[in-house]
N, C-alpha and C positions, 0 to 999 in steps of 0.2 A: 298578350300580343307582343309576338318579336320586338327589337327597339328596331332590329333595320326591315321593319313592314312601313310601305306607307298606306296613310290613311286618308278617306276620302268622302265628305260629311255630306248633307244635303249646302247646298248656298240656295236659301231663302232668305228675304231681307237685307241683303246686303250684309250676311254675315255667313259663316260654314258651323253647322251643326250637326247633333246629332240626333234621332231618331227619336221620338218621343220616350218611347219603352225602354231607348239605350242599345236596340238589337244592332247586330251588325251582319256582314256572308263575307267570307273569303273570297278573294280575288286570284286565281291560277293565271302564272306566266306557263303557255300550252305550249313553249319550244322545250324549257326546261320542266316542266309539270309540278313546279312550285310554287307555294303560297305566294304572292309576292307582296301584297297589298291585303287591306280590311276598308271595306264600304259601310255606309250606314244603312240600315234593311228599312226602307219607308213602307208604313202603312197608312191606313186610311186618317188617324191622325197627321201625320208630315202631309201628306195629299192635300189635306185641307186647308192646311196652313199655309203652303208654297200657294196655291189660291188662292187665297185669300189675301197674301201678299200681294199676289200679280192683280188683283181686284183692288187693292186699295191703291196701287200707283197708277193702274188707269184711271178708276172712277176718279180720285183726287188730288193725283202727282201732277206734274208737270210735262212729263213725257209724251203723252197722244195733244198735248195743247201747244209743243214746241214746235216754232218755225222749220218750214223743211230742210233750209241750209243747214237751222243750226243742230237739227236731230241727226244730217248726213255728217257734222265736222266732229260729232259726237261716238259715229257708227266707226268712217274713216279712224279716231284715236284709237274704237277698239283692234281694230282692224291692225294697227301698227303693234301696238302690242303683242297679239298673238304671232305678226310676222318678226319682232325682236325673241318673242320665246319658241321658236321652230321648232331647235334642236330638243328643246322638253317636251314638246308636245308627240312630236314624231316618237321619241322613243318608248311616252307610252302607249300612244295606240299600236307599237312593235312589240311591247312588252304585254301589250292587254291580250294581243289577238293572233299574233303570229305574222305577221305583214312585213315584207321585206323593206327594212328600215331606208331606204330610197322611195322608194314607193308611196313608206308613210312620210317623209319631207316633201313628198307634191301631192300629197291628199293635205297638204295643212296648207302649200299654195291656194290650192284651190277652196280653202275655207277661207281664208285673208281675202282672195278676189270675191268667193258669194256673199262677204260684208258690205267690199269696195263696191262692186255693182248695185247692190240696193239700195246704200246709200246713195246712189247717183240716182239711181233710175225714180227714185217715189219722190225727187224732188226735183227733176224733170219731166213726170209723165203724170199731169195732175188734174186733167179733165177734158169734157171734149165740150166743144159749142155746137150747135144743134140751130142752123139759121130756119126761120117759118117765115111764112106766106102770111102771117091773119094778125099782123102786128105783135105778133110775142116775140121774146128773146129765151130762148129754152139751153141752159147749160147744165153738165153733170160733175158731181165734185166725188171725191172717195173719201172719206169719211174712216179710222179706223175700227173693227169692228170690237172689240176689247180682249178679251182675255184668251190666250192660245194655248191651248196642250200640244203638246210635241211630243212623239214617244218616236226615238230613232233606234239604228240597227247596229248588232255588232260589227258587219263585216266594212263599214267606212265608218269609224265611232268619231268621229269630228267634221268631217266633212259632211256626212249626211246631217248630223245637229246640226252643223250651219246652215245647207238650204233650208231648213226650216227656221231657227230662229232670225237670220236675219231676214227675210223677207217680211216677219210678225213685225218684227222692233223697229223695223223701217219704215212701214206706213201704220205706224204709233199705237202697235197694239204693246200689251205685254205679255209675259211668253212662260209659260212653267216645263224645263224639258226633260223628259227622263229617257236616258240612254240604257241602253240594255245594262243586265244585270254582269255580263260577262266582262265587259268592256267602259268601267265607271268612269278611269282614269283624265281622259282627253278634256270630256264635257265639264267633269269638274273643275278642271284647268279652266275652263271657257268660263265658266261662273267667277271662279276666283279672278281672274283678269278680265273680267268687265267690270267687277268692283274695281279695281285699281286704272282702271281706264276712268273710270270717273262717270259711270253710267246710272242712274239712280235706283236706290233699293224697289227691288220687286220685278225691276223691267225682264231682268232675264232672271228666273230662280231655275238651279237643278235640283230634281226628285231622284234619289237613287231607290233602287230596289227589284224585286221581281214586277211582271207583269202584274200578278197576284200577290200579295193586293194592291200595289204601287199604283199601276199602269190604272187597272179598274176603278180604284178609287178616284182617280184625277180625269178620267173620261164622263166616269158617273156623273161627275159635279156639273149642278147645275149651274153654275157661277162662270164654267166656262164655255163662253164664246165661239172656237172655232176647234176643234181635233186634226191633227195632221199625223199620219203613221206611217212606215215604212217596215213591213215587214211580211210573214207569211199571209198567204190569205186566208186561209183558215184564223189566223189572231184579228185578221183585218175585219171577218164578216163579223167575230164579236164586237170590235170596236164600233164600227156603222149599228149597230144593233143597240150598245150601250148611250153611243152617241143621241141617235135616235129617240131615248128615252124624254130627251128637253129640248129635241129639236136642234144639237148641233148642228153644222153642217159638215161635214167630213170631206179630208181630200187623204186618200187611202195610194201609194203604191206599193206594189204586193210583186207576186212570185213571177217570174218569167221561164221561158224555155223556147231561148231566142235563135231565130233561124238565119245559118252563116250560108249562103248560097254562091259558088264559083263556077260563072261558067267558062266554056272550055274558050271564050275570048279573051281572059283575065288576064293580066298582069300576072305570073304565079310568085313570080319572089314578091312582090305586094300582099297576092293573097294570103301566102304560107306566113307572112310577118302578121298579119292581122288575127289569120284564125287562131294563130298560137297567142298574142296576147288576148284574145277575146275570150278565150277559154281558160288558158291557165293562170293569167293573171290573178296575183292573190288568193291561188290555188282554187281556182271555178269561184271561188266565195261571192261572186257579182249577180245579181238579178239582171243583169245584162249580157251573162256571160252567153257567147253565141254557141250552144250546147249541141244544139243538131246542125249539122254539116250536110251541104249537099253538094256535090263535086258532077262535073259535067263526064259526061262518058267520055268524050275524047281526048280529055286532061285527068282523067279521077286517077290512071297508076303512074304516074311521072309526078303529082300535086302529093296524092300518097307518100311516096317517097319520100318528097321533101318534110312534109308535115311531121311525120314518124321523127326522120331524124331532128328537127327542130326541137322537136318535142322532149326526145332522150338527152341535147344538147343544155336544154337548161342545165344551170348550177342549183343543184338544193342542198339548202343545209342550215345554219343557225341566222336565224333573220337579220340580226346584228352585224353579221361580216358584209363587207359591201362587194362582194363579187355573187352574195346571193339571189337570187332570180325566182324560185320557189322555195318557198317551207310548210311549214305544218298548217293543220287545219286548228281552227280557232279552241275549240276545247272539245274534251275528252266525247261528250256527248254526242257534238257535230262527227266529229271523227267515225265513231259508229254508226252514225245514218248512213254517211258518204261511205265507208267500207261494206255497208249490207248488202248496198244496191253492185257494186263493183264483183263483190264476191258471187255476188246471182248473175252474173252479167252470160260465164260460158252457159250455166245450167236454165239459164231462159232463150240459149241458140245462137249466141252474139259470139263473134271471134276477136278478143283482143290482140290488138298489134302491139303494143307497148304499153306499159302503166302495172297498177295493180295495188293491191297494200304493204304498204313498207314493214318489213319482219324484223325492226331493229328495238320495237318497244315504241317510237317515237308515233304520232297524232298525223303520222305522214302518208297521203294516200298519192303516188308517183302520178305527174302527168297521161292520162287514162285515152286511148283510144280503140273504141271498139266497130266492128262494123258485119255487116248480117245479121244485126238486134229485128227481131220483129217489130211490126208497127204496131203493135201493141203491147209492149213488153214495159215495163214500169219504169225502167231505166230510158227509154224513148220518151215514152208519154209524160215521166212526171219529173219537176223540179226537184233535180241531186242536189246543187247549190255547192257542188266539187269538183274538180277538176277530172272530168270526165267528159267524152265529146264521141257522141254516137251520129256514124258517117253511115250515109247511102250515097248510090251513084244515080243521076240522073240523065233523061234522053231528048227531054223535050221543054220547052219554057213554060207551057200549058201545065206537064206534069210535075214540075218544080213549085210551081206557085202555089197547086194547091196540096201538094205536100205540105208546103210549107202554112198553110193557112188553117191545118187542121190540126189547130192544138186549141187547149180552151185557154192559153194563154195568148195575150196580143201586146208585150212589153216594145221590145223592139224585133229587129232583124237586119243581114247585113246581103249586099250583094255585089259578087264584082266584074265587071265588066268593062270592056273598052269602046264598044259600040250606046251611042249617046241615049238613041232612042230606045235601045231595051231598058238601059236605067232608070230613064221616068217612067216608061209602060209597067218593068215591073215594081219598083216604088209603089206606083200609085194601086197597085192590084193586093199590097201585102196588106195583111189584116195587124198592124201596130202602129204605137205610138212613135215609134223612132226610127227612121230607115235610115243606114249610113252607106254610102255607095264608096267603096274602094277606099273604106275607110272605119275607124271604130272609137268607140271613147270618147271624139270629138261633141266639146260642147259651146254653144251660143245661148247665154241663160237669157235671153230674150225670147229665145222660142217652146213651147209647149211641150211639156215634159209629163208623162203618165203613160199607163195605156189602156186597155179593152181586156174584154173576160175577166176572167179570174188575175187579172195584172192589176185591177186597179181601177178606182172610180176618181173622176174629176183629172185638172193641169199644174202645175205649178211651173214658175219663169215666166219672167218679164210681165205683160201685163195679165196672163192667167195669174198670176201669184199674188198682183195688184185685187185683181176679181175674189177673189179667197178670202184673201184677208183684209177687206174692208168691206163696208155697209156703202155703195153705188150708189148714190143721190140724184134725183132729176129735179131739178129748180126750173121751175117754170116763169116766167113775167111777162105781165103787160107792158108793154111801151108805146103802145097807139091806139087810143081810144077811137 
């Protein structure tokens, strides 16, 4: 191993190791397509161990038994920590994944805030009373539920681990997380400074390694409590399946192919600012990304216009410079998915306006837009997860809505408008978990977060996230005989 690779061990226990067997996997920087790092490769030996750690600080630590101030003054120290080491954090999830190093310094804000908020929220929102008529006093307490597997995604590798570990560690579970195999760097950061935050062994362990057998092994175990996953659906139905086997309960979000909708009332420099970051942000890599576009007939070739040129106007180029806007896709692998679909795009009837595959050698697939894709063509129907955005025009509100509701995904959707009441009419007609009106990204982690179809089973945020991850108590009592 290079002397200038870094290396990145499991942190179980309260200490960073390595692999039982000693294996390890390369870790590719996908701007520059160099080695840059060595991970430890978990298998079902490490799986059982980070488990079993996270099992002995619940069953017999002090962590699920600590006061809710003092487990929040505890989450808040780690919280401070990670926002004193930004600037390391940020630059590896830029260095892991391709992420324009701006971009990854407010994906690390927003892992500091989903500590801050749950430290506050599970020690503010701690049960409800329940008055009766027949002389009882009926109250419910939340209880934590014990041991959490986390298995997060590459394309937000800190931020996504944080919605899920903090919400565990918060209402006093402990938490074993394994981040993808592409993108080690961030999460293990996150283990090693919760040790040094001063959090105790086992509460947060990270499992590095593949799915298989990593991922498998630590879902399998019956010792753990709750499964939370963020990734394809296809990995999601095996995870519900494996889960399944001891009766976990699973909260699964999965793939989207989320519908960006402008009618011809909109705002259009609103709209054209939004659907360009909805889409190319982080080069499509979003399950949120608003992929199909629907444009109103009497704005679709002036909205067109703008869009195209938005679109050609980003800056691409090495994630690191800070005038960059777009770069590469995450690795070599992804790259080829998102170029298969792109290159079939004319030869399945689609006419591209701008975009296509970069011919320079680089993992870069250009800001993509195509439109006269048939509605059934793969690149319409199914989740690229690239920066690609398949446009139709539309004529009528009726016929927009159910355009837009006939995918077997229901993540989110976005729509813009300046007239109040089509807003809530169509809102409340869209078939997802998330509708943002003349607007995108925007998050309140108090509100329920998932979707429907193949997006995803169950909520997490705010008191959905409370539901998840604890065991709901009804205490009933007499008080008048």
């Amino acid at each position: 191993m290079s002397q200038d690779r870094q290396h990145f061990g499991h942190v179980i226990d309260g200490e960073e190791v390595g692999s039982a067997d000693g294996r390890t996997f390369e870790v590719q920087n996908p701007w520059t397509q160099e080695v840059w790092a060595d991970a430890a490769e978990g298998g079902p030996d490490d799986a059982a161990r980070a488990v079993a750690s996270s099992r002995r600080a619940f069953d017999e630590g002090d962590w699920p038994r600590m006061g809710r101030a003092e487990r929040a003054k505890a989450i808040h120290r780690l919280a401070d920590v990670l926002a004193a080491h930004t600037d390391e954090l940020a630059t590896a999830d830029t260095t892991d994944m391709g992420k324009p190093l701006a971009q990854a310094r407010h994906d690390v804000g927003r892992s500091v805030w989903n500590f801050r908020f749950f430290a506050d929220h599970q020690r503010d929102h701690v049960g409800e009373v329940y008055p009766m008529d027949s002389g009882h006093h009926t109250y419910s307490e939340y209880g934590p539920a014990g041991v959490v597997a986390a298995i997060s995604p590459w394309n937000f590798p800190l931020m996504m681990a944080s919605w899920k570990v903090a919400p565990a560690i918060a209402w006093g579970n402990t938490c074993v997380i394994k981040p993808s195999e592409d993108t080690p760097a961030s999460v293990t950061m996150l283990g090693r400074l919760a040790v040094e935050a001063g959090l105790p062994p086992g509460v947060i362990n990270v499992l590095n390694g593949h799915g298989d057998p990593a991922g498998s092994s630590l879902v399998a175990d019956d010792r753990v409590d709750r499964v939370t996953f963020t990734g394809s659906s296809v990995t999601g139905r095996a995870v519900m399946a494996s889960a399944a086997t001891h009766l976990a309960p699973v909260s699964l979000e999965l793939g989207g192919k989320g519908a960006n909708i402008v009618f011809d009332d909109a705002d259009l420099d609103n709209a054209v600012h939004w659907a360009v970051e909805a889409i190319f942000r982080n080069a499509g890599q979003i399950c949120l990304a608003g992929s199909r576009l629907y444009v109103g007939a009497g704005v679709y070739d002036e909205f067109m216009d703008r869009f195209v040129a938005a679109a050609e106007a980003l800056t691409v180029g090495d994630p690191v410079d800070p005038a960059t806007r777009f770069s590469c896709l995450a690795s070599k692998r992804h790259f080829a998915k998102v170029a298969s679909y792109v290159e079939g795009l004319e030869t399945d009837g689609g006419k591209v306006l701008t975009g296509g595959v970069d011919g320079d050698g680089r993992w870069i697939v250009r800001p993509t837009i195509v439109t006269d894709l048939p509605l059934t063509a793969p690149a319409y129907c199914e989740e690229i997860f690239g920066p690609v955005c398949v446009v139709n025009r539309f004529e009528s509100e009726e016929e927009v809505v159910a355009m837009a509701n006939d995918s077997r995904y229901g993540l989110n959707a976005m729509l813009f408008t300046e007239n109040l009441s089509r807003a809530h009419r169509v809102a409340s007609q869209l078939r997802a978990g998330t509708v943002w009106v003349n607007c995108f990204f925007i998050r309140d982690l108090r509100t329920p977060f998932g979707g429907a179809g193949d997006s995803g089973v169950g909520r997490e945020g705010g008191n959905f996230s409370r539901e998840f991850f604890t065991e709901p108590k009804a205490v009933v009592m007499q008080i008048r005989r």
